[in-house]
C-alpha positions as CSV (number, residue, x, y, z in Angstrom):
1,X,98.5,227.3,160.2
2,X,96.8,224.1,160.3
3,X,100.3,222.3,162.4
4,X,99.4,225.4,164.4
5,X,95.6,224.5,165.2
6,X,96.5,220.9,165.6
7,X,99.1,222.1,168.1
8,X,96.6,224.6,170.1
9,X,93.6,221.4,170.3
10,X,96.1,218.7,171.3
11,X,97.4,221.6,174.2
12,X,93.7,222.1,175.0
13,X,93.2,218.2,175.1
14,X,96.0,217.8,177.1
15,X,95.3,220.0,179.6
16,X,91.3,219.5,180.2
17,X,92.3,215.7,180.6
18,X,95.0,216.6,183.4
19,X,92.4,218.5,185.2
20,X,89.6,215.6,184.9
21,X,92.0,212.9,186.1
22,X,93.6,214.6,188.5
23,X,94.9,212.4,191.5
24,X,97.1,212.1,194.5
25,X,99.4,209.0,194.3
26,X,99.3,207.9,197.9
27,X,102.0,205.0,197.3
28,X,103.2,202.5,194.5
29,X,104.3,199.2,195.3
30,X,105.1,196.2,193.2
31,X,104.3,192.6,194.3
32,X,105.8,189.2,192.7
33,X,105.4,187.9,190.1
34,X,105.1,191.3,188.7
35,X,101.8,193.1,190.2
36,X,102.1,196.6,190.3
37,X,99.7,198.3,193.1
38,X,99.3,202.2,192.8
39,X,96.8,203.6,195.7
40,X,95.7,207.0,195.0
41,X,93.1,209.5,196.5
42,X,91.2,211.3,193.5
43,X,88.4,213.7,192.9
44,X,84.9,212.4,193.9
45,X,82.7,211.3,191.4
46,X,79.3,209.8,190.8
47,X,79.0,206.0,190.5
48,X,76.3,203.6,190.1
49,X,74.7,201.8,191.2
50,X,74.1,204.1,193.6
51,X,72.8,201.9,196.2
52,X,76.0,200.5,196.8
53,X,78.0,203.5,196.5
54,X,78.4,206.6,198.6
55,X,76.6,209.9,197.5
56,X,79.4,212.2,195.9
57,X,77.7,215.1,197.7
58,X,78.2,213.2,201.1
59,X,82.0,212.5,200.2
60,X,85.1,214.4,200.4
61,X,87.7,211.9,198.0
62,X,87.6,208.8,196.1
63,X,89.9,206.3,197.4
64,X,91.7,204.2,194.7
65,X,94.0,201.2,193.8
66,X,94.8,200.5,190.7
67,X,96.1,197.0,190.4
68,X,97.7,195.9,187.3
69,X,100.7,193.7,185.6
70,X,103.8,195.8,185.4
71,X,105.1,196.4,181.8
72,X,108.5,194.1,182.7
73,X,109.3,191.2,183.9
74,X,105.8,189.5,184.1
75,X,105.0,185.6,183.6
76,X,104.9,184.5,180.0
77,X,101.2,184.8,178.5
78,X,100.8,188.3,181.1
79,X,98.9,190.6,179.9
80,X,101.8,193.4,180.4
81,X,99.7,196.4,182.3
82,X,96.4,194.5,182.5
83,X,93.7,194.8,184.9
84,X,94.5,192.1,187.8
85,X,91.0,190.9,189.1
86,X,89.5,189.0,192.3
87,X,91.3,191.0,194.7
88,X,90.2,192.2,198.5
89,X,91.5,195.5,198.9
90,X,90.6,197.6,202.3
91,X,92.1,200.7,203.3
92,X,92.0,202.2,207.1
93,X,92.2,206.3,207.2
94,X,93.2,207.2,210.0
95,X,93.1,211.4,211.3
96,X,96.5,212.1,212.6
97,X,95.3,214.9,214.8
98,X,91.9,212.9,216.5
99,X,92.4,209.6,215.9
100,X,89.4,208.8,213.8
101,X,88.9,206.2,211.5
102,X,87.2,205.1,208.3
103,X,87.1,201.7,207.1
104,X,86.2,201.0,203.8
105,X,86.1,197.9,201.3
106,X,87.3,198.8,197.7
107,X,85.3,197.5,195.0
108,X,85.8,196.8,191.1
109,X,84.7,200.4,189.0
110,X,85.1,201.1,185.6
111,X,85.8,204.6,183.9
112,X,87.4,206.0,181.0
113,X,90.4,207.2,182.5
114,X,92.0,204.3,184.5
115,X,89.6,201.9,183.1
116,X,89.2,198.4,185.8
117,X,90.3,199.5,189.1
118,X,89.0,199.2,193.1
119,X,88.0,202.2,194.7
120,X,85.0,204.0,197.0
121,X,84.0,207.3,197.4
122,X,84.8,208.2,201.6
123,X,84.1,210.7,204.2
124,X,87.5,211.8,205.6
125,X,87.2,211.2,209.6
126,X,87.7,214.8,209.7
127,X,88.3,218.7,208.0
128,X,89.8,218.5,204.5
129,X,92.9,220.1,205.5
130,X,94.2,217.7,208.3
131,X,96.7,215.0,207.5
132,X,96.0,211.3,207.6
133,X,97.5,207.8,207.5
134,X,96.5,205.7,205.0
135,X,96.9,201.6,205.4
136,X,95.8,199.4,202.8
137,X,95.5,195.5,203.4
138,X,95.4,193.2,200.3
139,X,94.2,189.9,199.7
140,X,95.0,187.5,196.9
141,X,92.4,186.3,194.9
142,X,91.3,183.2,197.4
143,X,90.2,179.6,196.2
144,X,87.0,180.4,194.9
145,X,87.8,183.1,192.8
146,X,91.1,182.3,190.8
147,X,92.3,178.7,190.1
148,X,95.6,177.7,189.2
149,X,96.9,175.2,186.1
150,X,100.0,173.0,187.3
151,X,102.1,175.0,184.9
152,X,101.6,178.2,187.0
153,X,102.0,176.5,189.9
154,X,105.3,174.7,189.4
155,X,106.6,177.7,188.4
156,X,105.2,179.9,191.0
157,X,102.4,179.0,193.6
158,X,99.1,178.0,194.8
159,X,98.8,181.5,195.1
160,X,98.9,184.9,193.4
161,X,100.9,186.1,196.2
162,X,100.7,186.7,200.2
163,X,98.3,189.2,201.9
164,X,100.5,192.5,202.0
165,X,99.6,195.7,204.2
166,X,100.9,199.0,203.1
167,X,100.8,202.1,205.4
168,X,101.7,205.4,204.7
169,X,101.6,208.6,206.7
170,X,100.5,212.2,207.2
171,X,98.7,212.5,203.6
172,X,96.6,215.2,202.4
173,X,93.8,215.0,200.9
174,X,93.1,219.0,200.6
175,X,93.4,219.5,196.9
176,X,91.3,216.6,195.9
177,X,88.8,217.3,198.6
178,X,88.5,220.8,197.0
179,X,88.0,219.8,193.3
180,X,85.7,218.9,191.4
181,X,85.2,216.5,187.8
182,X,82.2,218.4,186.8
């Protein structure tokens, strides 16, 4: 009985925390030496401070990358699936049927699902249930944000990598424009 009632709260668990988290994995992509980039559209939320963040009322989804070290080949001392900090991460969305944009900058945010990751609540350039094209452009950390030790250096670069662009095409956003966390 008890296996039983351990089984039924860890189904219950399970399943309230695929609903809270629930996201739409635009595209995964994985940089040298060993970056992995996962760009996602989820549900809106609320985020603070809320001067510098969009109203979730005045949103449709929250625009995501989560930037960490893969789990396999990585540099020695990597943090294998840490957070990767100091990036510049912008995203384009683009309406395939009007041709409207939306620009946005993503920013560092915190929760307890995906923990560090860059994202911004946005207004889709238009109805919920049109497609879009997504384009994300990525900067490296620059000079004033991440040093590098000769060790790192001789065995890699001056740099965490190159700027990268990834696009993808005719997304929708329609189920996580329609849910909600709360």
């Amino acid at each position: 009985m008890i296996i039983k009632k351990l089984c039924i709260v860890f189904l219950l668990f399970f399943i309230s925390n695929s609903i809270i988290s629930q996201e739409l994995v635009i595209g995964k992509e994985r940089v040298e030496p060993g970056i992995i980039f996962i760009f996602e559209g989820a549900i809106k939320d609320i985020v603070y401070p809320q001067s510098i963040n969009l109203n979730q009322n005045s949103t449709n989804v929250h625009i995501e990358a989560r930037v960490n070290w893969d789990f396999v080949d990585v540099p020695k001392g990597t943090p294998k699936g840490g957070f990767v900090p100091y990036m510049r991460i912008m995203a384009t969305v683009t309406n395939r049927k009007t041709g409207l944009k939306t620009f946005i900058d993503l920013i560092p945010h915190i929760n307890l699902v995906d923990n560090f990751h860059y994202a911004r609540n946005i207004a889709l350039p238009g109805k919920i249930d049109d497609f879009y094209d997504v384009d994300f452009g990525v900067n490296p950390p620059g000079q004033y944000e991440l040093s590098f030790h000769k060790d790192w250096a001789d065995n890699f670069s001056k740099v965490l990598f190159d700027k990268k662009r990834f696009s993808y095409e005719k997304i929708s956003f329609f189920e996580i424009a329609k849910a909600s966390r709360r």
